[in-house]
mmCIF file as gemmi writes it, N, C-alpha and C atoms, coordinates in Angstrom:
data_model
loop_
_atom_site.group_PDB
_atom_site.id
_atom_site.type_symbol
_atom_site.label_atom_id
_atom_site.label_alt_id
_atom_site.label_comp_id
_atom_site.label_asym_id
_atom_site.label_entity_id
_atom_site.label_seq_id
_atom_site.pdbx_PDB_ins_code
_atom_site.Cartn_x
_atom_site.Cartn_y
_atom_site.Cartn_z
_atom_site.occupancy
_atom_site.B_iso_or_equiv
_atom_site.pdbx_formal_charge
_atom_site.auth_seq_id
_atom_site.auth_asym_id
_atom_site.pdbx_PDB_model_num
ATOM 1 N N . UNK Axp A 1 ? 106.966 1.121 -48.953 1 0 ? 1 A 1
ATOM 2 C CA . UNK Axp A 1 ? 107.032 0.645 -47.578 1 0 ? 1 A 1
ATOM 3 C C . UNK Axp A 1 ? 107.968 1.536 -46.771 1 0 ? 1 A 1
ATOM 4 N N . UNK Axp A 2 ? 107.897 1.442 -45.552 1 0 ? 2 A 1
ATOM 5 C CA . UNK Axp A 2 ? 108.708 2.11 -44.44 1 0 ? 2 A 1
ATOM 6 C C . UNK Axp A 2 ? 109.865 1.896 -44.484 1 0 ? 2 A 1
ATOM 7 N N . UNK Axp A 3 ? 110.357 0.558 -44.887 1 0 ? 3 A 1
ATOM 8 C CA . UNK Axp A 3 ? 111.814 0.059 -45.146 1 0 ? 3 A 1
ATOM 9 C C . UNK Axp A 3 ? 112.377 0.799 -46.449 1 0 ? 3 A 1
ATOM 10 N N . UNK Axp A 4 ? 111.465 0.643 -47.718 1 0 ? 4 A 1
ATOM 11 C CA . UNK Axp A 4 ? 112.225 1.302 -49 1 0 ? 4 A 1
ATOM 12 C C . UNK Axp A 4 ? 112.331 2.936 -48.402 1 0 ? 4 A 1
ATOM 13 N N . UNK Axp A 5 ? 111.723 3.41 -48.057 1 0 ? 5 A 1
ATOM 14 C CA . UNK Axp A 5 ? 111.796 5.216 -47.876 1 0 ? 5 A 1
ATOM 15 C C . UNK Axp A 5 ? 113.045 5.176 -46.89 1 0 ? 5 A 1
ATOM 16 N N . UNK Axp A 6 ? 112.819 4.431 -45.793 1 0 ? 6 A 1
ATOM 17 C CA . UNK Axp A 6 ? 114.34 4.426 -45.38 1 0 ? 6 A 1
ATOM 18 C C . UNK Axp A 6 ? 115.775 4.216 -45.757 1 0 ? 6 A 1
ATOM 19 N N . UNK Axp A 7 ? 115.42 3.52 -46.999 1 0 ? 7 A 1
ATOM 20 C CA . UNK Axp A 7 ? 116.622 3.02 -47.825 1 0 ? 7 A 1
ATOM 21 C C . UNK Axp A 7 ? 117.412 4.572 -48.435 1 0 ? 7 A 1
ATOM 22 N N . UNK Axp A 8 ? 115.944 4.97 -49.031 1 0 ? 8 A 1
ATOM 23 C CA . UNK Axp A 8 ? 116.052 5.976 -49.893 1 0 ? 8 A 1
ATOM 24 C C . UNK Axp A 8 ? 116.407 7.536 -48.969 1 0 ? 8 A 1
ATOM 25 N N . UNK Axp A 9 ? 116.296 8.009 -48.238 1 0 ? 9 A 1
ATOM 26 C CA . UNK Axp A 9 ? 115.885 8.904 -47.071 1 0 ? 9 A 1
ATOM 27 C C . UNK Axp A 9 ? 117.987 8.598 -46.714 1 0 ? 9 A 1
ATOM 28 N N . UNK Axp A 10 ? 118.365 7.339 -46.676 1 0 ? 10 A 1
ATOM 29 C CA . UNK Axp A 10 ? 119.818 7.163 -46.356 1 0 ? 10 A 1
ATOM 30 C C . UNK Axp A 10 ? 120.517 7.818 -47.673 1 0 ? 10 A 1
ATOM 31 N N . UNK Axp A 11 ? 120.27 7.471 -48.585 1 0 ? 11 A 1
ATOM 32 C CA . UNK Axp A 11 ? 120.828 8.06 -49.541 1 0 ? 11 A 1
ATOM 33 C C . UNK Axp A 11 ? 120.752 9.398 -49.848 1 0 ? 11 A 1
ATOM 34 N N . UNK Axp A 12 ? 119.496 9.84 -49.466 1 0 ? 12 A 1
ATOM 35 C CA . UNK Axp A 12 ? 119.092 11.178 -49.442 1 0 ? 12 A 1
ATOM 36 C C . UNK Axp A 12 ? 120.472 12.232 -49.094 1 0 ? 12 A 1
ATOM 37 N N . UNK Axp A 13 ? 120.401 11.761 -47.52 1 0 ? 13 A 1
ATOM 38 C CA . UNK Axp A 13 ? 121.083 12.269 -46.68 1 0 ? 13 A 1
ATOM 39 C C . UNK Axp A 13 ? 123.097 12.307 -47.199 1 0 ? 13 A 1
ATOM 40 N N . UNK Axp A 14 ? 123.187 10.854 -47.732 1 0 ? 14 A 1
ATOM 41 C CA . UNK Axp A 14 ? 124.624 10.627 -47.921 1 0 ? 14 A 1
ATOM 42 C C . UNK Axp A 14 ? 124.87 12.061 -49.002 1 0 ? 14 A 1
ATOM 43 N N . UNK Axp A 15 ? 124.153 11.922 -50.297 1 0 ? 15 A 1
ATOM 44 C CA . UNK Axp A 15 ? 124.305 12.366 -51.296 1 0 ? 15 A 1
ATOM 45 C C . UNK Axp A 15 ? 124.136 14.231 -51.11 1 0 ? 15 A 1
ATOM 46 N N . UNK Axp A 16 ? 123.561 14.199 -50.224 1 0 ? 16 A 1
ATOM 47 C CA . UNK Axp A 16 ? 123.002 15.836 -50.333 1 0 ? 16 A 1
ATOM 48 C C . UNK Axp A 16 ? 123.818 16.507 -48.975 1 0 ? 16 A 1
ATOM 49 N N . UNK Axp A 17 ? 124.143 15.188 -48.296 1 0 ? 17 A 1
ATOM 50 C CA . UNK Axp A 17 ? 125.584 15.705 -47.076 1 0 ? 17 A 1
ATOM 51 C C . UNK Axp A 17 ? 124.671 16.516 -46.128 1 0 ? 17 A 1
ATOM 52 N N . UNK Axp A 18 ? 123.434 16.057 -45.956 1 0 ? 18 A 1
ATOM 53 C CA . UNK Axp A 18 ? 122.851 16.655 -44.773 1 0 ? 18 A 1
ATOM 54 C C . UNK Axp A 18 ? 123.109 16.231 -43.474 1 0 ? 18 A 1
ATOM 55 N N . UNK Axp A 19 ? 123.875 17.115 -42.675 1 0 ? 19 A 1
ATOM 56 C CA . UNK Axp A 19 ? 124.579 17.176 -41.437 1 0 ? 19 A 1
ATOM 57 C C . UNK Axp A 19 ? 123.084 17.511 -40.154 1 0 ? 19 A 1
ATOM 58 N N . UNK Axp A 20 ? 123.735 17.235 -39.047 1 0 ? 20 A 1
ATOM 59 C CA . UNK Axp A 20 ? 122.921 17.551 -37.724 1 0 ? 20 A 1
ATOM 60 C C . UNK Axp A 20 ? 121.719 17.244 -37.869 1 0 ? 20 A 1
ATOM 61 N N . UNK Axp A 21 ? 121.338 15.876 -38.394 1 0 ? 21 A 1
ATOM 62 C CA . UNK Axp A 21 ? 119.853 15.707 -38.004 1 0 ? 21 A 1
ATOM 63 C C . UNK Axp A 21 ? 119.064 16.109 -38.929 1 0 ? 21 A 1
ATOM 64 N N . UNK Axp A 22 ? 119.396 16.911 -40.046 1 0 ? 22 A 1
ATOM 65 C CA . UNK Axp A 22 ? 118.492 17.641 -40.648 1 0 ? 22 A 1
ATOM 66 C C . UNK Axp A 22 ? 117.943 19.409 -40.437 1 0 ? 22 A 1
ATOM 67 N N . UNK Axp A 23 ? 118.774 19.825 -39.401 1 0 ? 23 A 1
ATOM 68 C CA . UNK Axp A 23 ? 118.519 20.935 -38.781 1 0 ? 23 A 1
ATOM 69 C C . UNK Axp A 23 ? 118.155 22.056 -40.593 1 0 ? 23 A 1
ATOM 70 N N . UNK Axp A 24 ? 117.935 22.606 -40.721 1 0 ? 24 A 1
ATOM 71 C CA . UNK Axp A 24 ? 117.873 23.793 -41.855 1 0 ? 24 A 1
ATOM 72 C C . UNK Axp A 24 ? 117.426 23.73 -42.919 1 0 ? 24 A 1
ATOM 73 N N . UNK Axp A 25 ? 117.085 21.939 -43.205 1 0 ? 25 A 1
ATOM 74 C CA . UNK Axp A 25 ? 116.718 21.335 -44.147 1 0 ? 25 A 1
ATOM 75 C C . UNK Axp A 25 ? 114.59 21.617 -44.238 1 0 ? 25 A 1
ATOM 76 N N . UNK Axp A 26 ? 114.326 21.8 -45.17 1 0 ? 26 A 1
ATOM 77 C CA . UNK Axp A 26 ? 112.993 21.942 -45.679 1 0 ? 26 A 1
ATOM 78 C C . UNK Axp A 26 ? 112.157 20.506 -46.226 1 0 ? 26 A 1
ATOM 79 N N . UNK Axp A 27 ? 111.509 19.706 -46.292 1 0 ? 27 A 1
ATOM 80 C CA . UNK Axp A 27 ? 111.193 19.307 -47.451 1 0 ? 27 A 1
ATOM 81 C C . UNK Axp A 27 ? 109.669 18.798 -47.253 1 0 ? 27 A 1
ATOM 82 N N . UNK Axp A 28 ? 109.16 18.803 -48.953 1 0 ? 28 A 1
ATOM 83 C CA . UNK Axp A 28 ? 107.504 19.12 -48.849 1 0 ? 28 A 1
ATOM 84 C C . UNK Axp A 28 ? 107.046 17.75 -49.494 1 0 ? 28 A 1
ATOM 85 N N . UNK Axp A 29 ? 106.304 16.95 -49.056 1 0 ? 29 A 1
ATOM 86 C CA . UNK Axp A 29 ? 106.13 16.021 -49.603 1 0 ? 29 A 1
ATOM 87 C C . UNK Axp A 29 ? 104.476 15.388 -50.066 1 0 ? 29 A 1
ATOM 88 N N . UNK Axp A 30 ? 104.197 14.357 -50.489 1 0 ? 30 A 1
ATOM 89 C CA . UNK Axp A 30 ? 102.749 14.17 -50.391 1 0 ? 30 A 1
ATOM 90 C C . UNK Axp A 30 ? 102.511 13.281 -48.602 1 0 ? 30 A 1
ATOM 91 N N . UNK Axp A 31 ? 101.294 12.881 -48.498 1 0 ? 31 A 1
ATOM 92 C CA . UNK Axp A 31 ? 101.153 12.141 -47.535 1 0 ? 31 A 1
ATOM 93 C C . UNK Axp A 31 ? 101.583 10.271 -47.247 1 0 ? 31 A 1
ATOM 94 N N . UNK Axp A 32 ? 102.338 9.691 -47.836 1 0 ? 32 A 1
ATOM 95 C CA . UNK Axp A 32 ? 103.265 8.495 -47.723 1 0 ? 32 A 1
ATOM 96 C C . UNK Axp A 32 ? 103.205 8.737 -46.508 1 0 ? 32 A 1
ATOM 97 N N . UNK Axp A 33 ? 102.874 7.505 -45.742 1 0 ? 33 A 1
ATOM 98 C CA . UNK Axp A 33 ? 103.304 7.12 -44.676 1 0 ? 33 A 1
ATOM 99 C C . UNK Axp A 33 ? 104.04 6.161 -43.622 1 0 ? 33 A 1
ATOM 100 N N . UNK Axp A 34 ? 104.86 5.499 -44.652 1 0 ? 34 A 1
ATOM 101 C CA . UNK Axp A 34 ? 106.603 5.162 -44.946 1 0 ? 34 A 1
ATOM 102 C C . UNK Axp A 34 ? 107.338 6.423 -44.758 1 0 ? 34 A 1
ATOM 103 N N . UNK Axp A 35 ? 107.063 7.752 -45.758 1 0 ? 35 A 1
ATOM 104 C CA . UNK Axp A 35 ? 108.124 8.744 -46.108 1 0 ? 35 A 1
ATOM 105 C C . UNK Axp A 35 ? 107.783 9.346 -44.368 1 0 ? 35 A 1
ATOM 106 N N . UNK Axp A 36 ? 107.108 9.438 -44.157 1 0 ? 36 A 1
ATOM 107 C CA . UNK Axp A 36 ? 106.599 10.396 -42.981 1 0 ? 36 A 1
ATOM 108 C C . UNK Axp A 36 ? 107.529 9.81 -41.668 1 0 ? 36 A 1
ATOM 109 N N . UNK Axp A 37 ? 107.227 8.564 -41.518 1 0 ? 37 A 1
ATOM 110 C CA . UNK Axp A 37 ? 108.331 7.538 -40.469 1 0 ? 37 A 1
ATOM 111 C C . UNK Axp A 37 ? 109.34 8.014 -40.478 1 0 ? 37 A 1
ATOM 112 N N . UNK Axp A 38 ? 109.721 7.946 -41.362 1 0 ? 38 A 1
ATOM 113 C CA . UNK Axp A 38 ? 111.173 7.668 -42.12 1 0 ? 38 A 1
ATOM 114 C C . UNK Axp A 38 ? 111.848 8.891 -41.752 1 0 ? 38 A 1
ATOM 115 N N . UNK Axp A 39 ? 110.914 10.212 -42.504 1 0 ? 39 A 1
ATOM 116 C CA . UNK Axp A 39 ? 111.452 11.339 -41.751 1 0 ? 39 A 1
ATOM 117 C C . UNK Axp A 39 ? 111.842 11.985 -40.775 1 0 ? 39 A 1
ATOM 118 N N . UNK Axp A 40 ? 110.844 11.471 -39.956 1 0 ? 40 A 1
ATOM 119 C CA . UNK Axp A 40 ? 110.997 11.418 -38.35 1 0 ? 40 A 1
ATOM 120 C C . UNK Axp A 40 ? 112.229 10.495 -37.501 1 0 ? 40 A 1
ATOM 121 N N . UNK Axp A 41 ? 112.78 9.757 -38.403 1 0 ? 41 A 1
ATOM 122 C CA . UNK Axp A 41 ? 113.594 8.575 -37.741 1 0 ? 41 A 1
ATOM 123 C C . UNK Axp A 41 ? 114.909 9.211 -38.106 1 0 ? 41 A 1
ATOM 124 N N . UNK Axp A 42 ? 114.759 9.795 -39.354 1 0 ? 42 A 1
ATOM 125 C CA . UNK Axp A 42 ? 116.525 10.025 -39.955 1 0 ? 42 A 1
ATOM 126 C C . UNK Axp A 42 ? 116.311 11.228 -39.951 1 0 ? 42 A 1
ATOM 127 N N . UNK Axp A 43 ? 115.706 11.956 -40.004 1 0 ? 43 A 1
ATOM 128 C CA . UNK Axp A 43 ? 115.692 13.988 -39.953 1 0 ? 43 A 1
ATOM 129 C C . UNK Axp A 43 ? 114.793 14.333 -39.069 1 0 ? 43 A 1
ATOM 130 N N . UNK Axp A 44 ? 115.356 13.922 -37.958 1 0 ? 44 A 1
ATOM 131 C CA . UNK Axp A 44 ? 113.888 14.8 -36.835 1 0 ? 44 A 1
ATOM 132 C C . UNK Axp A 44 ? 114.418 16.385 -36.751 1 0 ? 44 A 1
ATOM 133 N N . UNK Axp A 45 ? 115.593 17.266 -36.972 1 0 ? 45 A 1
ATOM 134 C CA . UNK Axp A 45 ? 115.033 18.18 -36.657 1 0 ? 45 A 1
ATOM 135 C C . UNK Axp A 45 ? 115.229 18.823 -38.418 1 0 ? 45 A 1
ATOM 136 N N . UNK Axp A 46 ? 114.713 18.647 -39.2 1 0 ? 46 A 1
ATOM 137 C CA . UNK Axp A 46 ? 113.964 18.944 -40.159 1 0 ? 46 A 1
ATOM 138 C C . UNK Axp A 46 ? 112.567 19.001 -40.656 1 0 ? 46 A 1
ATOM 139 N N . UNK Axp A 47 ? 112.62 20.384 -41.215 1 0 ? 47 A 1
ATOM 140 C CA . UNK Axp A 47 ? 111.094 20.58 -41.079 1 0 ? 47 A 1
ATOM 141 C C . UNK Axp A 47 ? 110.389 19.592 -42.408 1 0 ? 47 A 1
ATOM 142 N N . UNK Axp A 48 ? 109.346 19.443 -42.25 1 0 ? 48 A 1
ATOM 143 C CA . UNK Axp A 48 ? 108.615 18.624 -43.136 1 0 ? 48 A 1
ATOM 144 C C . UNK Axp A 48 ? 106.88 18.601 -43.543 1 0 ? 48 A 1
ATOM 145 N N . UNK Axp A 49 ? 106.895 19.329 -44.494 1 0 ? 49 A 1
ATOM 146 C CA . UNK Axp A 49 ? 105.835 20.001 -44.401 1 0 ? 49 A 1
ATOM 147 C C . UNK Axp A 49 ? 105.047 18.85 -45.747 1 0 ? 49 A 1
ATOM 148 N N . UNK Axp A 50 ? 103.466 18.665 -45.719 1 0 ? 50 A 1
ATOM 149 C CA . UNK Axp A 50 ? 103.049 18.389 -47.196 1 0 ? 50 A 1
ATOM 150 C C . UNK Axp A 50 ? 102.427 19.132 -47.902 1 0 ? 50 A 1
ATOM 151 N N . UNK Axp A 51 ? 102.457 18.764 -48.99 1 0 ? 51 A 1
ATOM 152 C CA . UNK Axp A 51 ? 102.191 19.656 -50.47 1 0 ? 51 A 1
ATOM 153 C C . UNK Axp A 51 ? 100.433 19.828 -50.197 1 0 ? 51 A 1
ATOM 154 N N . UNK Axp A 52 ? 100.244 21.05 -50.086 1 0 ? 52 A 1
ATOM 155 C CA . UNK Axp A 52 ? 98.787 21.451 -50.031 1 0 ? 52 A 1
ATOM 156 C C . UNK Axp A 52 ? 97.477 20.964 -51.389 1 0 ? 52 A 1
ATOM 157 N N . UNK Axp A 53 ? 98.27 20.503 -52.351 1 0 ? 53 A 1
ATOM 158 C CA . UNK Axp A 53 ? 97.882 19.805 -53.349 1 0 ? 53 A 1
ATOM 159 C C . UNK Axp A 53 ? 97.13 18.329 -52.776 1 0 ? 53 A 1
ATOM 160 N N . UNK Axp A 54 ? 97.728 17.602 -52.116 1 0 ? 54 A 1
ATOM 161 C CA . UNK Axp A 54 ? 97.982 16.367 -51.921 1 0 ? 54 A 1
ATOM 162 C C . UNK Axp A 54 ? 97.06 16.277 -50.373 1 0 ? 54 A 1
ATOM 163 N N . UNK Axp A 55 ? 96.941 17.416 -49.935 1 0 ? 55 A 1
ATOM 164 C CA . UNK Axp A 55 ? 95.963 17.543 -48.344 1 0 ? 55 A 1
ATOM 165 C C . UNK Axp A 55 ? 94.707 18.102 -48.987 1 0 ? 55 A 1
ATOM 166 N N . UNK Axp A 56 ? 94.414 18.487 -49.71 1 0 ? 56 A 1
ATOM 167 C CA . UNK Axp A 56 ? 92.987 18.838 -50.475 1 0 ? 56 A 1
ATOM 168 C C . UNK Axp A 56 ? 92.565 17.812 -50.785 1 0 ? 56 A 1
């Protein structure tokens, strides 16, 4: 759900000490669309790309 990825996405951030939004940060994911929210809510300026595996 949108709520657990947010849970998780907080911790993300605490643990890995990602500063400014996400600015420099990369990350590749499948298509979740909880994780996708989520990303956008807590790392908008991080890029966020999905796994070309997972879009095929």
């Amino acid at each position: 759900t949108t709520e657990t990825w947010k849970w998780f996405i907080g911790l993300l951030i605490k643990d890995l000490d990602i500063n400014d939004q996400g600015a420099g940060w990369v990350f590749i994911s499948d298509q979740q669309k909880g994780l996708i929210n989520s990303m956008r809510d807590y790392l908008p300026r991080a890029q966020h790309m999905m796994c070309a595996r997972h879009i095929y």
